[in-house]
HTML snippet that shows the backbone in 3Dmol.js (N, CA, C, O; Angstrom):
<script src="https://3Dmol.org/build/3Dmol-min.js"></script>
<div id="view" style="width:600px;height:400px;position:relative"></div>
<script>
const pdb = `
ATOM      1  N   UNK A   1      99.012  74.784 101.444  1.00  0.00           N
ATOM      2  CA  UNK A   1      99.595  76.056 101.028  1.00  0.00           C
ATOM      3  C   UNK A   1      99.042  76.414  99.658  1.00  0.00           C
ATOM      4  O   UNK A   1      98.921  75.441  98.913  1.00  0.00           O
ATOM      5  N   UNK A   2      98.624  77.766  99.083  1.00  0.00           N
ATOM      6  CA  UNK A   2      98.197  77.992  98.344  1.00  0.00           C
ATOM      7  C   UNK A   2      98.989  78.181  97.283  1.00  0.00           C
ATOM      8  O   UNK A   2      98.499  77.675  96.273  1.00  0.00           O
ATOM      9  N   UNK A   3     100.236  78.818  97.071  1.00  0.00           N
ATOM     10  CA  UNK A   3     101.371  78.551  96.377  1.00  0.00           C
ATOM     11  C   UNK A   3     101.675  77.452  96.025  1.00  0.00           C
ATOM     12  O   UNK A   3     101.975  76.694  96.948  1.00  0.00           O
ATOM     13  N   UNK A   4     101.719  77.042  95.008  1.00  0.00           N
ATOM     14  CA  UNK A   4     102.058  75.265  94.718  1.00  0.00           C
ATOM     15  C   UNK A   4     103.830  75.618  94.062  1.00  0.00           C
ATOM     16  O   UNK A   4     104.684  74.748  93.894  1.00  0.00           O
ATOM     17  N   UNK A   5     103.929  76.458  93.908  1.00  0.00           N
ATOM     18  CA  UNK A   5     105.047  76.577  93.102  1.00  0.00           C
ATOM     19  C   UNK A   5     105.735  78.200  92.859  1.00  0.00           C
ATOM     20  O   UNK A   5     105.187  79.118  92.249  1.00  0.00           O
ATOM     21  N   UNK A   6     107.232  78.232  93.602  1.00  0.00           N
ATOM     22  CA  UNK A   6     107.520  79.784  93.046  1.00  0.00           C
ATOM     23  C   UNK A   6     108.859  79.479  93.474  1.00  0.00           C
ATOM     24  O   UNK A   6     109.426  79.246  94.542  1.00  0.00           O
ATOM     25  N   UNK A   7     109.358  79.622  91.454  1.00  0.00           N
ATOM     26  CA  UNK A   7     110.912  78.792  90.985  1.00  0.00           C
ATOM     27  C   UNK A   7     111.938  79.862  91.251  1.00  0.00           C
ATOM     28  O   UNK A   7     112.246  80.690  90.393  1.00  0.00           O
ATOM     29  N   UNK A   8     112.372  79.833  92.257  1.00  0.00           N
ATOM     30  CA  UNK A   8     113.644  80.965  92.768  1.00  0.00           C
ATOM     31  C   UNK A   8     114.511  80.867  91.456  1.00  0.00           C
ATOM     32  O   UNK A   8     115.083  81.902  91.114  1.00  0.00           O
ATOM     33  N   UNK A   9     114.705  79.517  90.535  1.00  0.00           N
ATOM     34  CA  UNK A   9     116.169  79.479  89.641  1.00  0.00           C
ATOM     35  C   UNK A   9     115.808  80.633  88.568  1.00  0.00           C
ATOM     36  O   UNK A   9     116.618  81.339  87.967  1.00  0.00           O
ATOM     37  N   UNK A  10     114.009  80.661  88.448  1.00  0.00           N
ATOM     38  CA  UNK A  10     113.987  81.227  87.322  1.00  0.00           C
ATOM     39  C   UNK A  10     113.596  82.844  87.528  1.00  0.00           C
ATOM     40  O   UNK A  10     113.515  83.715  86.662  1.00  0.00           O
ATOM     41  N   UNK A  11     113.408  82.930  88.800  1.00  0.00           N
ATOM     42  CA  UNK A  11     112.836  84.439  89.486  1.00  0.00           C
ATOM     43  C   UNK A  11     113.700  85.780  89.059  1.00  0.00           C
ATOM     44  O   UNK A  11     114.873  85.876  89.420  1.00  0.00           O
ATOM     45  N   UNK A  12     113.200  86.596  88.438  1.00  0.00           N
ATOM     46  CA  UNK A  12     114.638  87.456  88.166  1.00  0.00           C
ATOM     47  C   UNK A  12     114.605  89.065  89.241  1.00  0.00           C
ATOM     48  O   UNK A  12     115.020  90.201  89.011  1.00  0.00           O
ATOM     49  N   UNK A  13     114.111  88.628  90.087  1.00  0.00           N
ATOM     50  CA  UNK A  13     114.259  89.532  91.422  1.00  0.00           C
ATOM     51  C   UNK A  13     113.404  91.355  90.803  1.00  0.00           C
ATOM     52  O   UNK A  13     113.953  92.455  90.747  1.00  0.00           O
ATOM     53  N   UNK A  14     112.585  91.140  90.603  1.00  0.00           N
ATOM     54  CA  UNK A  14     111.299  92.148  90.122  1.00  0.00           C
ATOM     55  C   UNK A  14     110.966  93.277  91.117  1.00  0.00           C
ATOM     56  O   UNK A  14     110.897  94.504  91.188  1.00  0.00           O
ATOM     57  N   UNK A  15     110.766  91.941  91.985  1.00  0.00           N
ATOM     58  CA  UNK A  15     109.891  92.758  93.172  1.00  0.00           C
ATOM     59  C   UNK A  15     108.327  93.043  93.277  1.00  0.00           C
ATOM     60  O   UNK A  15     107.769  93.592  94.228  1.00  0.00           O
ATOM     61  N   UNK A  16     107.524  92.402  91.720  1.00  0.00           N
ATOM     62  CA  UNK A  16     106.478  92.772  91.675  1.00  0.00           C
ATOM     63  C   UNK A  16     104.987  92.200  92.823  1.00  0.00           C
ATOM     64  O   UNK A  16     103.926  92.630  93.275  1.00  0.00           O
ATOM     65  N   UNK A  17     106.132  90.578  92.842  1.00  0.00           N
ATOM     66  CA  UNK A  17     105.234  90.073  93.723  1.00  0.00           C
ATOM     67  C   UNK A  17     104.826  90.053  94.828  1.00  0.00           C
ATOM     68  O   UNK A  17     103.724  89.837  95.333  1.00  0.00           O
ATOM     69  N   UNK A  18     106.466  90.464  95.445  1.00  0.00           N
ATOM     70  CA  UNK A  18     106.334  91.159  96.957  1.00  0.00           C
ATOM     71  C   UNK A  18     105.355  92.562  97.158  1.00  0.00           C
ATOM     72  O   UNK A  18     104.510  92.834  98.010  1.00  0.00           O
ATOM     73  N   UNK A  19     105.847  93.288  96.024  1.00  0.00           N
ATOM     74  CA  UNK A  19     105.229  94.583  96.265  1.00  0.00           C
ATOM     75  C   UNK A  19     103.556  94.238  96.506  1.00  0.00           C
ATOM     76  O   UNK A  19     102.920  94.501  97.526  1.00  0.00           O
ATOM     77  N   UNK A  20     103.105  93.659  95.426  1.00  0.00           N
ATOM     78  CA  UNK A  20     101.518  93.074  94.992  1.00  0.00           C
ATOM     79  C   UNK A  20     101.053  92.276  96.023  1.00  0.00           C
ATOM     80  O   UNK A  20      99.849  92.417  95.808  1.00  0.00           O
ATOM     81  N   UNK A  21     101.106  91.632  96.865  1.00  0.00           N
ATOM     82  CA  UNK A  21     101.225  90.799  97.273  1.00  0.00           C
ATOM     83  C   UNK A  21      99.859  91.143  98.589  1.00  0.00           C
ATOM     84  O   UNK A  21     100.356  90.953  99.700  1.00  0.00           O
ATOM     85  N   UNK A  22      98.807  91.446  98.662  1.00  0.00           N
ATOM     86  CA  UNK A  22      97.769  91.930  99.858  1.00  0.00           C
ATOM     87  C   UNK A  22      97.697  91.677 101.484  1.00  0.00           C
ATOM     88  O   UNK A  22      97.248  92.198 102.505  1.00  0.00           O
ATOM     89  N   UNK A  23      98.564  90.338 100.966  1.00  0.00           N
ATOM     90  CA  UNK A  23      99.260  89.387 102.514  1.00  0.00           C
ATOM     91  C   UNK A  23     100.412  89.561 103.331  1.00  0.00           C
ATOM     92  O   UNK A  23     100.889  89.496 104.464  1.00  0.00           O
ATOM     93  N   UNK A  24     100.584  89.802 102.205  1.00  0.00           N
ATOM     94  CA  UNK A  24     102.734  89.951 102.897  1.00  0.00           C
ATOM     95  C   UNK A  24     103.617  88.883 102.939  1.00  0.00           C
ATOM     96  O   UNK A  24     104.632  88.846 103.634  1.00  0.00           O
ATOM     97  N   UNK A  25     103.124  87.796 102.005  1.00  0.00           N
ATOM     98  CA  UNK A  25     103.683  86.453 101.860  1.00  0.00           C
ATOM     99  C   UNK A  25     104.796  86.745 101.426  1.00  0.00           C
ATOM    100  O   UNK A  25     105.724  86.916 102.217  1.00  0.00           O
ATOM    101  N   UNK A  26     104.951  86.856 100.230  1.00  0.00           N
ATOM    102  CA  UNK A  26     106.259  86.896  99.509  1.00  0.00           C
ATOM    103  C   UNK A  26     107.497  87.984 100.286  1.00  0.00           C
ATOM    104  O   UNK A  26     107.103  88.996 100.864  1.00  0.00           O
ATOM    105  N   UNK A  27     108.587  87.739 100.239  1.00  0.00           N
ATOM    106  CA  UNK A  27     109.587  88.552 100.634  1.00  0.00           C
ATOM    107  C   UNK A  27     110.717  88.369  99.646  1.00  0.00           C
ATOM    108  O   UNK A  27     110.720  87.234  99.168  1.00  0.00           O
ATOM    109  N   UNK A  28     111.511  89.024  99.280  1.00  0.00           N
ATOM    110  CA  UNK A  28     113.134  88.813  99.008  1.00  0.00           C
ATOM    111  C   UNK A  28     113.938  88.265  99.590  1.00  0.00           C
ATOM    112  O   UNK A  28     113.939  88.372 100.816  1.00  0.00           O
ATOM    113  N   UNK A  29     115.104  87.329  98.809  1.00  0.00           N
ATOM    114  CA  UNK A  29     116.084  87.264  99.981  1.00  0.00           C
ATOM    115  C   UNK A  29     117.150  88.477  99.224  1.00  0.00           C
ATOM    116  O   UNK A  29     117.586  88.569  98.076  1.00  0.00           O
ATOM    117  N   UNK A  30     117.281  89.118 100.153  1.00  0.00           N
ATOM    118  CA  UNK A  30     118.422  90.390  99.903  1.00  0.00           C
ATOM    119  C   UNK A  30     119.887  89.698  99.198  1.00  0.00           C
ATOM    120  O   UNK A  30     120.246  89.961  98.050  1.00  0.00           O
ATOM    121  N   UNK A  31     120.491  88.948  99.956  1.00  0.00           N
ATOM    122  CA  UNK A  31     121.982  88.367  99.042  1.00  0.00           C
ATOM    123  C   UNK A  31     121.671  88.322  97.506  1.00  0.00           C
ATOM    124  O   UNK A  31     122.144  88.848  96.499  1.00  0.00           O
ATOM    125  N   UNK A  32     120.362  87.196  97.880  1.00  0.00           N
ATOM    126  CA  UNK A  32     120.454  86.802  95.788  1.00  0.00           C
ATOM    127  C   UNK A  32     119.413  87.542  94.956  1.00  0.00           C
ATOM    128  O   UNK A  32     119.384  87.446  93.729  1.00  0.00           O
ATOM    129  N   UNK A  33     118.679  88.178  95.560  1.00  0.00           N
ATOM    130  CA  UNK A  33     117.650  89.118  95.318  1.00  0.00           C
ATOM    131  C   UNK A  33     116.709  88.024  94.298  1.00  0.00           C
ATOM    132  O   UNK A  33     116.847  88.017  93.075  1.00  0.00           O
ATOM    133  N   UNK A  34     115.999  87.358  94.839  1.00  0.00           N
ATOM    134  CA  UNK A  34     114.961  86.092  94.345  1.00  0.00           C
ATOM    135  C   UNK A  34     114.175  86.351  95.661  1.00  0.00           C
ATOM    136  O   UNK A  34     114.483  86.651  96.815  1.00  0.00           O
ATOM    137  N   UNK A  35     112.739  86.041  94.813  1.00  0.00           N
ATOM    138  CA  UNK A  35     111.495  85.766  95.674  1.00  0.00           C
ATOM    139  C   UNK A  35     111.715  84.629  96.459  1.00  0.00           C
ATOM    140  O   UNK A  35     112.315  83.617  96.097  1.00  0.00           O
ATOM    141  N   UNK A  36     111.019  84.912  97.943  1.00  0.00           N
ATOM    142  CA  UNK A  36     110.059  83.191  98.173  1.00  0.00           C
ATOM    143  C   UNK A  36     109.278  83.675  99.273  1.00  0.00           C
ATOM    144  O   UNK A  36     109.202  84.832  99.686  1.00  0.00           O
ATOM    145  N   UNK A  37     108.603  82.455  99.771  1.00  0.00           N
ATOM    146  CA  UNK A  37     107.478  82.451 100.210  1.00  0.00           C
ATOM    147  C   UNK A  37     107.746  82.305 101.754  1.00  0.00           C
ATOM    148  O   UNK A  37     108.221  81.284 102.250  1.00  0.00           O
ATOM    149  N   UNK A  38     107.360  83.534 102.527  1.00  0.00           N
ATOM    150  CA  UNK A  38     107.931  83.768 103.962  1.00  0.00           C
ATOM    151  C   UNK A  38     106.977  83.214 104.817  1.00  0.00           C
ATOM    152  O   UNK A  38     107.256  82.473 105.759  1.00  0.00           O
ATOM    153  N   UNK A  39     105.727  83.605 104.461  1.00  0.00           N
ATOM    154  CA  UNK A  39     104.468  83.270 105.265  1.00  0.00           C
ATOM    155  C   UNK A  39     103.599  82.847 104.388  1.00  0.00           C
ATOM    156  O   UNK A  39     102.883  83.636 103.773  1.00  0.00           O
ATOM    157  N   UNK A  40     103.545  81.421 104.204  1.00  0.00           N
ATOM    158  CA  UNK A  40     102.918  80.671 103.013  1.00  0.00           C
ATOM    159  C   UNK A  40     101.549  80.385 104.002  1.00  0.00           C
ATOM    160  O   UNK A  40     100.554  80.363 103.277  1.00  0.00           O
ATOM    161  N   UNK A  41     101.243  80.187 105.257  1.00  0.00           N
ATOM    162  CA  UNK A  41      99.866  79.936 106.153  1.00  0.00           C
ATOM    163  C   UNK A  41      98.917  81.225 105.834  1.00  0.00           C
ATOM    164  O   UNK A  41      97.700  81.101 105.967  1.00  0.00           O
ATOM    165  N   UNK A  42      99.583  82.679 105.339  1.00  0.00           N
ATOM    166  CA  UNK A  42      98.706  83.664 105.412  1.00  0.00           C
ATOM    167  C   UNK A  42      98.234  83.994 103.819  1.00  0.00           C
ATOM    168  O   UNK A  42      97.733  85.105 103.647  1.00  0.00           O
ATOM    169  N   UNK A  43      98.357  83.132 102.680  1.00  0.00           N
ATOM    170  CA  UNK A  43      97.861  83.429 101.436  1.00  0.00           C
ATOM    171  C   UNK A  43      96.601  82.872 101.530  1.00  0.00           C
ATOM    172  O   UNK A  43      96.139  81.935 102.182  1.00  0.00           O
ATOM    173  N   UNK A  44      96.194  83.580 100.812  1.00  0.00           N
ATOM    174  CA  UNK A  44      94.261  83.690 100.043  1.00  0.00           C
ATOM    175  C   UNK A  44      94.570  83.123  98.751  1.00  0.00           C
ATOM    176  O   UNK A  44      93.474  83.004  98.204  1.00  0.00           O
ATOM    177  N   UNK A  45      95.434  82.725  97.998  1.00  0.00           N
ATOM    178  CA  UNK A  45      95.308  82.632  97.101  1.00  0.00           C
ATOM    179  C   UNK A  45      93.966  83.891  95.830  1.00  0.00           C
ATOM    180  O   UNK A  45      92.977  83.633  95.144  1.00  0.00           O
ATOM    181  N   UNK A  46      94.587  84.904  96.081  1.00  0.00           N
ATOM    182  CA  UNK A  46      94.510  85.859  95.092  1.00  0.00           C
ATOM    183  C   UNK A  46      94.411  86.379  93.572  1.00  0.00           C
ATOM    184  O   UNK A  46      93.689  87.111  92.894  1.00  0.00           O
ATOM    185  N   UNK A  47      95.943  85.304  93.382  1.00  0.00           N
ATOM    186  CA  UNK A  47      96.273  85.226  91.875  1.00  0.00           C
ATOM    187  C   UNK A  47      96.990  86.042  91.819  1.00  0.00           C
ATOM    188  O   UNK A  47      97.803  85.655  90.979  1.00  0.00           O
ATOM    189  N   UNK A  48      97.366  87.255  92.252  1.00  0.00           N
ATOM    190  CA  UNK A  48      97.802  89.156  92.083  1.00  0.00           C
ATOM    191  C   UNK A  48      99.813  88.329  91.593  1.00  0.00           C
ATOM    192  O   UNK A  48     100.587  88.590  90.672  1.00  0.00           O
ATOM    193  N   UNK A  49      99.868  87.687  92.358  1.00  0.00           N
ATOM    194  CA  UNK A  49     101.375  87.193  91.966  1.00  0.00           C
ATOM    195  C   UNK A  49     101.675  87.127  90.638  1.00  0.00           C
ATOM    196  O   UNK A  49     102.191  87.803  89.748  1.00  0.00           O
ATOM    197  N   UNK A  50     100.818  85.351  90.951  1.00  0.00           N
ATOM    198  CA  UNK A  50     100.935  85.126  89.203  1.00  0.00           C
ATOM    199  C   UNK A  50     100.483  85.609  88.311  1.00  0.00           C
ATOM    200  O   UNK A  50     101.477  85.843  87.624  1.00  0.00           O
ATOM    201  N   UNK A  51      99.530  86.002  87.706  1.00  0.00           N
ATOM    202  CA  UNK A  51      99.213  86.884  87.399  1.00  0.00           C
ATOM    203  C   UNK A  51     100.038  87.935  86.674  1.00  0.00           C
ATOM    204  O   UNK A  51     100.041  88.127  85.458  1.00  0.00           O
ATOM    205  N   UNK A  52     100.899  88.738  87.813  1.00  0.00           N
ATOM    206  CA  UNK A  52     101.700  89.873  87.458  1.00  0.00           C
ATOM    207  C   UNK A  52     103.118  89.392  87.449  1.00  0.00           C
ATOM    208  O   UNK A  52     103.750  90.428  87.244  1.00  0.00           O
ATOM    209  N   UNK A  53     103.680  88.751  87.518  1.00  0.00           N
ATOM    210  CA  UNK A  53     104.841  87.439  87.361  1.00  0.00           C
ATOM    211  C   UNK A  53     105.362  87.830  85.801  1.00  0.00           C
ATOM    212  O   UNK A  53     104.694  87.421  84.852  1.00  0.00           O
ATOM    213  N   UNK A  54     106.240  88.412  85.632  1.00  0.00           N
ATOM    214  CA  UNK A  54     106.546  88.513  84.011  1.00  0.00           C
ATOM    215  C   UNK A  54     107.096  87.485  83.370  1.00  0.00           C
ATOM    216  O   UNK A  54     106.976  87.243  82.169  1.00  0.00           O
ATOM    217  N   UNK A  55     107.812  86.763  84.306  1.00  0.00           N
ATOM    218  CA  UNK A  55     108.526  85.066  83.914  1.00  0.00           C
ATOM    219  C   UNK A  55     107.976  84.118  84.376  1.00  0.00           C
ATOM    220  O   UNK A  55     108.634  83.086  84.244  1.00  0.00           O
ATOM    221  N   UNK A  56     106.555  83.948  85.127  1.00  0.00           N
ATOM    222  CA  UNK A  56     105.821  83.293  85.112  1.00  0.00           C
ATOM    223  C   UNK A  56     106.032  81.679  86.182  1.00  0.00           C
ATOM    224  O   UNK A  56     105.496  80.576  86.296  1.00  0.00           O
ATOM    225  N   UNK A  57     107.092  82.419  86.743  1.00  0.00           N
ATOM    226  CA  UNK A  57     107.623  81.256  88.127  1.00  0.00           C
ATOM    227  C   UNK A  57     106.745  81.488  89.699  1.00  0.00           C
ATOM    228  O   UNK A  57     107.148  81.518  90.862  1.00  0.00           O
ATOM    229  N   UNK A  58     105.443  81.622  89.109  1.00  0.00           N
ATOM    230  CA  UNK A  58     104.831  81.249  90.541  1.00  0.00           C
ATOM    231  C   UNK A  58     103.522  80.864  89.873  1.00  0.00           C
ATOM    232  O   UNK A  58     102.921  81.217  88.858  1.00  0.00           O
ATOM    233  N   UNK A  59     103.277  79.772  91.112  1.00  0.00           N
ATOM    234  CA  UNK A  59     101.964  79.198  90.392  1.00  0.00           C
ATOM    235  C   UNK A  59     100.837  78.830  91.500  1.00  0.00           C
ATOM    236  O   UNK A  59     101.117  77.808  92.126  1.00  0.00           O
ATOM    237  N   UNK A  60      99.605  79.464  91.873  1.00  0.00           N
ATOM    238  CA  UNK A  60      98.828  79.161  92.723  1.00  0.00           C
ATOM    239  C   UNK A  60      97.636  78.167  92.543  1.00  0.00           C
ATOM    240  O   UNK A  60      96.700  78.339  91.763  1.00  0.00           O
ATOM    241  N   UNK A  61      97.800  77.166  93.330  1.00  0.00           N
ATOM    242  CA  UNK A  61      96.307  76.515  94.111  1.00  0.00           C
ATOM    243  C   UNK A  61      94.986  76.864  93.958  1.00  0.00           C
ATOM    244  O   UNK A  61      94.744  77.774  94.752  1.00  0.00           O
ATOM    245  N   UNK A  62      94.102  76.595  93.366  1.00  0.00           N
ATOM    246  CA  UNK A  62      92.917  77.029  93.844  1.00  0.00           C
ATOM    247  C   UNK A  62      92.138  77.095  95.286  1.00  0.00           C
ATOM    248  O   UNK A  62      90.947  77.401  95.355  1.00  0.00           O
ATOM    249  N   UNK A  63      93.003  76.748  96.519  1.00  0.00           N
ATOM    250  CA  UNK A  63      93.070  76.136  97.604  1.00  0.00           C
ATOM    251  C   UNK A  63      93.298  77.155  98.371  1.00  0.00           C
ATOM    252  O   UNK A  63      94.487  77.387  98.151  1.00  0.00           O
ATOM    253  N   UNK A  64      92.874  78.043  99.256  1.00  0.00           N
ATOM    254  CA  UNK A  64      93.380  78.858 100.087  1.00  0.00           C
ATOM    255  C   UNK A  64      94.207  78.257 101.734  1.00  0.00           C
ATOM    256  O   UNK A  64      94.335  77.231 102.402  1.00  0.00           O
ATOM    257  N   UNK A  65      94.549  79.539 101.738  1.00  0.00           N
ATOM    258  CA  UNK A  65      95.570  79.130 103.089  1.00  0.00           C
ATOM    259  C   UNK A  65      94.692  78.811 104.075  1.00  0.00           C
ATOM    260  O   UNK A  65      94.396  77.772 104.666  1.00  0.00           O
ATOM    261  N   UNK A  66      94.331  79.985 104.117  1.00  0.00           N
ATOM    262  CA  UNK A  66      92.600  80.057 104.822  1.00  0.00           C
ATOM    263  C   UNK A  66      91.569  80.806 104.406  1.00  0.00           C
ATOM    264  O   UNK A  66      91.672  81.071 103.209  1.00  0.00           O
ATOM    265  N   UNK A  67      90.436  81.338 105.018  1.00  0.00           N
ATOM    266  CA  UNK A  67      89.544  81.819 104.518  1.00  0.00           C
ATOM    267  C   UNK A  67      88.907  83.127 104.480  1.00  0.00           C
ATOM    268  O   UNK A  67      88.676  83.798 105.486  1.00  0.00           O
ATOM    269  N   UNK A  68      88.753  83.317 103.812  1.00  0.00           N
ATOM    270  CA  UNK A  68      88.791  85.168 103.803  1.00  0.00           C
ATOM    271  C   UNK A  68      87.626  85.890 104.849  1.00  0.00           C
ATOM    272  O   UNK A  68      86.621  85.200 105.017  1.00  0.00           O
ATOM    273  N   UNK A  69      87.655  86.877 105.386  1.00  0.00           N
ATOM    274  CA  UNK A  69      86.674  87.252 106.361  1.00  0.00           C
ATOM    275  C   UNK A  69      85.678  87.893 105.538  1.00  0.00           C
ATOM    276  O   UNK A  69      86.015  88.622 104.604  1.00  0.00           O
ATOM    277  N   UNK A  70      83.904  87.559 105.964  1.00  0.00           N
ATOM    278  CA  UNK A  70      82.788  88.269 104.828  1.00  0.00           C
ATOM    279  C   UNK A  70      83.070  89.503 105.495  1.00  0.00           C
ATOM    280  O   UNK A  70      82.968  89.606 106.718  1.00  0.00           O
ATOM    281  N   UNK A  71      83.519  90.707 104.542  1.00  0.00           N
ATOM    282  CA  UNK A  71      83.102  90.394 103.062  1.00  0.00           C
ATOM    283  C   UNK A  71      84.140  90.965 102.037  1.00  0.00           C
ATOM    284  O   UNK A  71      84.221  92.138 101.674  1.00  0.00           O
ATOM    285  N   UNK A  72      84.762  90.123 101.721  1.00  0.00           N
ATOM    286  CA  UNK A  72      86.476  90.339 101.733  1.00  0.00           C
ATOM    287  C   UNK A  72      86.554  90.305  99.777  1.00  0.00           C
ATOM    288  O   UNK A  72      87.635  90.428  99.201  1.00  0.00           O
TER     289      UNK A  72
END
`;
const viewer = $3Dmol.createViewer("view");
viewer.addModel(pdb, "pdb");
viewer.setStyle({}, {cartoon: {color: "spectrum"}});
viewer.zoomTo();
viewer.render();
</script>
């Protein structure tokens, strides 16, 4: 998984990452309004998360999920 790390305790429900997100990995959970990772098999590892993460609770792999199609 390319996500190594994305800390729901510290997530303060943004939305940036879901929104950002090119895959559609990330989702909300609606009750507590915190990120996580729905479809962790379909990340590229991107960066676009962390990256744009203002509290800095996600942390990616250099490792992709899988592999991007040429010429991506």
């Amino acid at each position: 998984m390319a996500i190594d790390v994305l800390d729901e305790q510290a997530c303060t429900g943004c939305e940036i990452c879901v929104k950002i997100c090119p895959e559609d990995v990330i989702y909300m959970r609606e009750n507590e309004k915190k990120a996580y990772v729905r479809y962790p098999e379909d990340c590229v590892a991107c960066f676009a998360c962390e990256f744009f993460c203002p509290v800095e609770c996600i942390q990616i792999s250099k490792d992709r999920a899988y592999e991007l199609p040429f010429p991506y």
